[in-house]
C-alpha positions as CSV (number, residue, x, y, z in Angstrom):
1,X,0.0,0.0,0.0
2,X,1.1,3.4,-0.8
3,X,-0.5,5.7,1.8
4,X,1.2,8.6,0.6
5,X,-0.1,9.0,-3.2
6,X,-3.4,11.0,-2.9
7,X,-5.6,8.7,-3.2
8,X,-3.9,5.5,-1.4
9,X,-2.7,3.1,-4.0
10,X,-3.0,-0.7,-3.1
11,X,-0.1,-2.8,-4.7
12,X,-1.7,-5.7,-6.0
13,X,1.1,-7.4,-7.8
14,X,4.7,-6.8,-7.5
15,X,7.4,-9.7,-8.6
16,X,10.6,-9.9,-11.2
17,X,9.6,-11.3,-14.4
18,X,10.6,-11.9,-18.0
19,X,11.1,-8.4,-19.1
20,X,8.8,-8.0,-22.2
21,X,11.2,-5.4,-24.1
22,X,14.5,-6.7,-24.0
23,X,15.1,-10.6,-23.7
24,X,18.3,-10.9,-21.8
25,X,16.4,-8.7,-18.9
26,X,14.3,-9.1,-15.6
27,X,11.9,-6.5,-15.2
28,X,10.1,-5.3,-12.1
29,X,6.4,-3.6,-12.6
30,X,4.9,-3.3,-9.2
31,X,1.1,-3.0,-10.2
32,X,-1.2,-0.5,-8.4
33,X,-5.0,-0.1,-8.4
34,X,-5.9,3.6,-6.8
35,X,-8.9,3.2,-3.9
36,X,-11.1,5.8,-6.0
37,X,-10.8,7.1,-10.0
38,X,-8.3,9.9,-10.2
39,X,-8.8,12.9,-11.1
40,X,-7.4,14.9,-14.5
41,X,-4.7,16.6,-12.6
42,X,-3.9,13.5,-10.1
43,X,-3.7,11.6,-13.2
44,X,-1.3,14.0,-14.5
45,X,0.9,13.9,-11.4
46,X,1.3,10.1,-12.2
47,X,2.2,10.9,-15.3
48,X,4.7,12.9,-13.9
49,X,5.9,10.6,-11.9
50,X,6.5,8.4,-14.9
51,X,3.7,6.0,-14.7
52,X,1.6,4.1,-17.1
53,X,-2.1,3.0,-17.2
54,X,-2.8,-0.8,-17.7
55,X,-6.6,-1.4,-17.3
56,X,-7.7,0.4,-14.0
57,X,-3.7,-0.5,-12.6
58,X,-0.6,1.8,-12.7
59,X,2.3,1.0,-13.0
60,X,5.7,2.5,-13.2
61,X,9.4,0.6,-13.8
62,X,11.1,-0.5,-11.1
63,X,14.0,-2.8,-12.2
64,X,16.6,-4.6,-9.9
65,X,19.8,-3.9,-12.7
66,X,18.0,-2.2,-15.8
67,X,17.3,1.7,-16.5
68,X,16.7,1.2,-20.2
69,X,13.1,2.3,-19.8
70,X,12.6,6.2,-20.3
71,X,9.1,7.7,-20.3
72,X,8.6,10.1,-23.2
73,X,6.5,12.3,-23.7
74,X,5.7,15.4,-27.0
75,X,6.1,18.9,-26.1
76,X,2.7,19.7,-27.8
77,X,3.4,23.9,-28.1
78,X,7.0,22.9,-29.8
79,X,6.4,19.8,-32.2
80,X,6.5,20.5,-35.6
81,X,6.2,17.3,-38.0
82,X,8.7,16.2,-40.4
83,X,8.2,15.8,-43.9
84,X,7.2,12.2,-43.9
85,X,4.8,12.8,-41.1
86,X,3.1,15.8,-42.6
87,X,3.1,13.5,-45.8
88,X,1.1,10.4,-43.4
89,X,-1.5,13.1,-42.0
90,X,-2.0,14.5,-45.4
91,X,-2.6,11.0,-47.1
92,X,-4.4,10.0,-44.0
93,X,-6.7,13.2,-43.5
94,X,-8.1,12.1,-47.6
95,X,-9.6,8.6,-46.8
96,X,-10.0,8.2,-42.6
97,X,-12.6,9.3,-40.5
98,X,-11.9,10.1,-36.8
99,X,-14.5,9.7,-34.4
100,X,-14.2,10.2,-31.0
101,X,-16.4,8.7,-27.8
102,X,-15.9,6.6,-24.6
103,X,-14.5,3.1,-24.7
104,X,-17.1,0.5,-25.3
105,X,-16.6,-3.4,-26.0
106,X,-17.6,-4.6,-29.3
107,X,-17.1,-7.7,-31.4
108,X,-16.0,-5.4,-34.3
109,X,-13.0,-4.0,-31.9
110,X,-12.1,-7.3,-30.8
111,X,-11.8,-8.6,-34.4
112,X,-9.6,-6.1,-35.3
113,X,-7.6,-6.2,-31.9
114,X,-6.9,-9.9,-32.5
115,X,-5.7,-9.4,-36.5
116,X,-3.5,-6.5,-35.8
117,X,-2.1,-9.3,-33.2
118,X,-1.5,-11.9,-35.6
119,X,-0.6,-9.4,-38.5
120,X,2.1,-8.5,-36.5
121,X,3.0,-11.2,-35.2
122,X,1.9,-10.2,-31.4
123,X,-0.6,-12.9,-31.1
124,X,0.2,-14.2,-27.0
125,X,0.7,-17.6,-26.1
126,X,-2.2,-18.6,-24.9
127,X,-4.4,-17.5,-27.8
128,X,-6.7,-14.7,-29.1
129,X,-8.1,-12.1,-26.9
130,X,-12.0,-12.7,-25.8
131,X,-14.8,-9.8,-24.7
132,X,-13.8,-10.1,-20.7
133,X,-9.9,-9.7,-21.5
134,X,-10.9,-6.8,-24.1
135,X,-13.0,-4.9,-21.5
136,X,-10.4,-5.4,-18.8
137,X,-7.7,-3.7,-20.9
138,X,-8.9,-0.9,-23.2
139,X,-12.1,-0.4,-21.3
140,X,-11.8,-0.5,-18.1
141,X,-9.8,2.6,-16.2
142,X,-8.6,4.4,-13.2
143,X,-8.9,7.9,-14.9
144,X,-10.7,9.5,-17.4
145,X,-10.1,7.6,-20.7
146,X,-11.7,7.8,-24.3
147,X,-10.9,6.3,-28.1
148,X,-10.5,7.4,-31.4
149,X,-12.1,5.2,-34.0
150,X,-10.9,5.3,-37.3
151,X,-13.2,4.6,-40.4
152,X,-12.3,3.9,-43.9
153,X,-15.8,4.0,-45.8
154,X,-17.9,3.4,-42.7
155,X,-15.7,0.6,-41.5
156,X,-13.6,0.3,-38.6
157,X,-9.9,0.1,-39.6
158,X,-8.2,1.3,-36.2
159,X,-8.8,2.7,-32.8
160,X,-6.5,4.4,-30.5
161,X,-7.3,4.7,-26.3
162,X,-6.3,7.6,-25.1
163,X,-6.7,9.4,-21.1
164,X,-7.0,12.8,-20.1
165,X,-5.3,14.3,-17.7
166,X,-5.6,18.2,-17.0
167,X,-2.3,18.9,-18.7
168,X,-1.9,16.3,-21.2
169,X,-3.2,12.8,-23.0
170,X,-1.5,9.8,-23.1
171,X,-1.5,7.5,-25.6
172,X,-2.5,4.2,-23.7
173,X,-2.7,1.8,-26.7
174,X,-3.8,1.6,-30.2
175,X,-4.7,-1.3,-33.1
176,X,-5.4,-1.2,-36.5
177,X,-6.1,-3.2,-40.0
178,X,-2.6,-4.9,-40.5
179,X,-3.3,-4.4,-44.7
180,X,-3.4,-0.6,-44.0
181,X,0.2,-0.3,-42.6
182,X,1.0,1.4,-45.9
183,X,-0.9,4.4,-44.6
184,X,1.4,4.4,-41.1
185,X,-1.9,4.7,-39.2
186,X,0.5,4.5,-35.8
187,X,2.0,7.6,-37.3
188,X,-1.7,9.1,-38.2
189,X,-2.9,8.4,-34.5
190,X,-0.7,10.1,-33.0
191,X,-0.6,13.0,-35.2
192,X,-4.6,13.1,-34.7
193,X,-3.8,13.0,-30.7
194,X,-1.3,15.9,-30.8
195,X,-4.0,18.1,-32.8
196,X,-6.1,17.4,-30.0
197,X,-3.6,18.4,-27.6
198,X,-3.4,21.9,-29.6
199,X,-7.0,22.4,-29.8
200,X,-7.6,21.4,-25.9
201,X,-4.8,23.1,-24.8
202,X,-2.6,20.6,-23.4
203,X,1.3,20.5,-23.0
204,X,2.1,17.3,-23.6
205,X,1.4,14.1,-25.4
206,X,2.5,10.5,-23.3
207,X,3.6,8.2,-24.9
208,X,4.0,5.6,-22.9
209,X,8.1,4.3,-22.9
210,X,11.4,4.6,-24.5
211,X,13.5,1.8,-25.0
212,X,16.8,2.3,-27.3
213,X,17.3,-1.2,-28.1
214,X,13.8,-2.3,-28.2
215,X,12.9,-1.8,-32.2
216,X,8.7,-1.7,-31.3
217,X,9.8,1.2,-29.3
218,X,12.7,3.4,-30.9
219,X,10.0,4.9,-33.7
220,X,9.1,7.1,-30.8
221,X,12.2,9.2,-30.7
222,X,10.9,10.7,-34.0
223,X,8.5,13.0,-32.5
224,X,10.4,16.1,-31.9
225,X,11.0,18.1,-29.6
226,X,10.1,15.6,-27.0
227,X,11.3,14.5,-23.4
228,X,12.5,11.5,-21.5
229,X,12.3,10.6,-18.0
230,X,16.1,9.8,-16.9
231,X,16.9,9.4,-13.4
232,X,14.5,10.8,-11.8
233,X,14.4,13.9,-14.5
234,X,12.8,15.2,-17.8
235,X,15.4,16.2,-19.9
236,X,14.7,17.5,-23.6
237,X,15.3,15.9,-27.0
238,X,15.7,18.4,-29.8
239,X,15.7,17.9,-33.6
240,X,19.2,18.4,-35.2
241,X,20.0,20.5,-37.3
242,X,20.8,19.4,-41.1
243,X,24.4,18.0,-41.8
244,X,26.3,21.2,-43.9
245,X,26.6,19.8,-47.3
């Protein structure tokens, strides 16, 4: 238990396991559940603090002999796109439609959750995920939370889940047609989530973590400016300059 976060967090899982970034690793992930739903600026004060939102648990790395982990997140007010992301929203902005509402369960989602899975080649051990597994992690939360679905001719081709804190969203998890990776609909998403940033009003888009030598996770260093969590700190990521000719 964690008496001093406000509200009390109650640790309800917290051993060294297979790390699920890098191989040769043992990660530690104590799992919290918060005794009430936080609000948008407690929320952001975990954020902060350099946690993540799994379900209705936080949780935030705590490794016995690994800092590879960084949280990162967009500095919304100073991110300007590159050219082959201004190219993606562009390309994406002429055939998807965004729609945005509260996280619901439905057999279309978890069609599509399970064939980005196995397009990817994600699929878990023990086999697709079912309704109860669905709701527990992209519906269920500890803070305010919401999706972006995205349509391609009325049908459902991704969907992003996203919270809210009073300072920021972060970008909890997103899934999408495998055949439509041609359109870099992760890029799109989070493109689509900083324009909401901008129009809200909000610093900063999370993005969950950093990991150099984890290739799922490096694309994220392309969102410039950003900043990483490291040792206790945020320090700041800037674009470089061009290379004189």
């Amino acid at each position: 238990m964690d008496e001093g976060a406000d509200p009390i967090e109650l640790t309800v899982h917290d051993e060294v396991s297979p790390c699920p970034y890098l191989p040769e690793a043992e990660a530690r992930m104590p799992l919290r559940v918060p005794i009430r739903p936080l609000t948008r600026a407690e929320f952001d004060q975990r954020l902060v603090a350099g946690n993540r939102r799994h379900g209705k648990l936080l949780y935030r790395t705590q490794c016995p002999s690994c800092r590879a982990c960084e949280p990162i997140r967009i500095v919304v007010r100073d991110f300007v796109p590159g050219r082959t992301q201004r190219r993606v929203l562009r390309r994406g902005e002429q055939v998807v439609d965004v729609e945005i509402g509260p996280p619901v369960t439905t057999r279309e989602k978890i069609i599509l959750y399970n064939r980005h899975k196995h397009g990817r080649g994600l699929m878990r051990d023990d086999g697709p995920l079912g309704a109860e597994g669905y709701e527990a992690f992209l519906v269920d939360s500890c803070c305010e939370t919401f999706e972006m679905r995205y349509r391609v001719g009325g049908r459902l081709v991704g969907v992003a889940v996203v919270d809210r804190g009073q300072d920021s969203l972060s970008a909890v998890y997103s899934f999408y047609e495998p055949e439509l990776e041609p359109l870099s609909p992760g890029v799109f998403s989070i493109l689509k989530q900083l324009e909401l940033c901008r129009s809200w009003g909000l610093r900063y888009l999370y993005l969950g973590l950093y990991v150099e030598r984890c290739s799922r996770l490096v694309y994220k260093a392309q969102y410039l400016p950003h900043e990483r969590l490291i040792d206790g700190r945020w320090r700041r990521f800037e674009r470089q300059p061009p290379a004189a000719p």
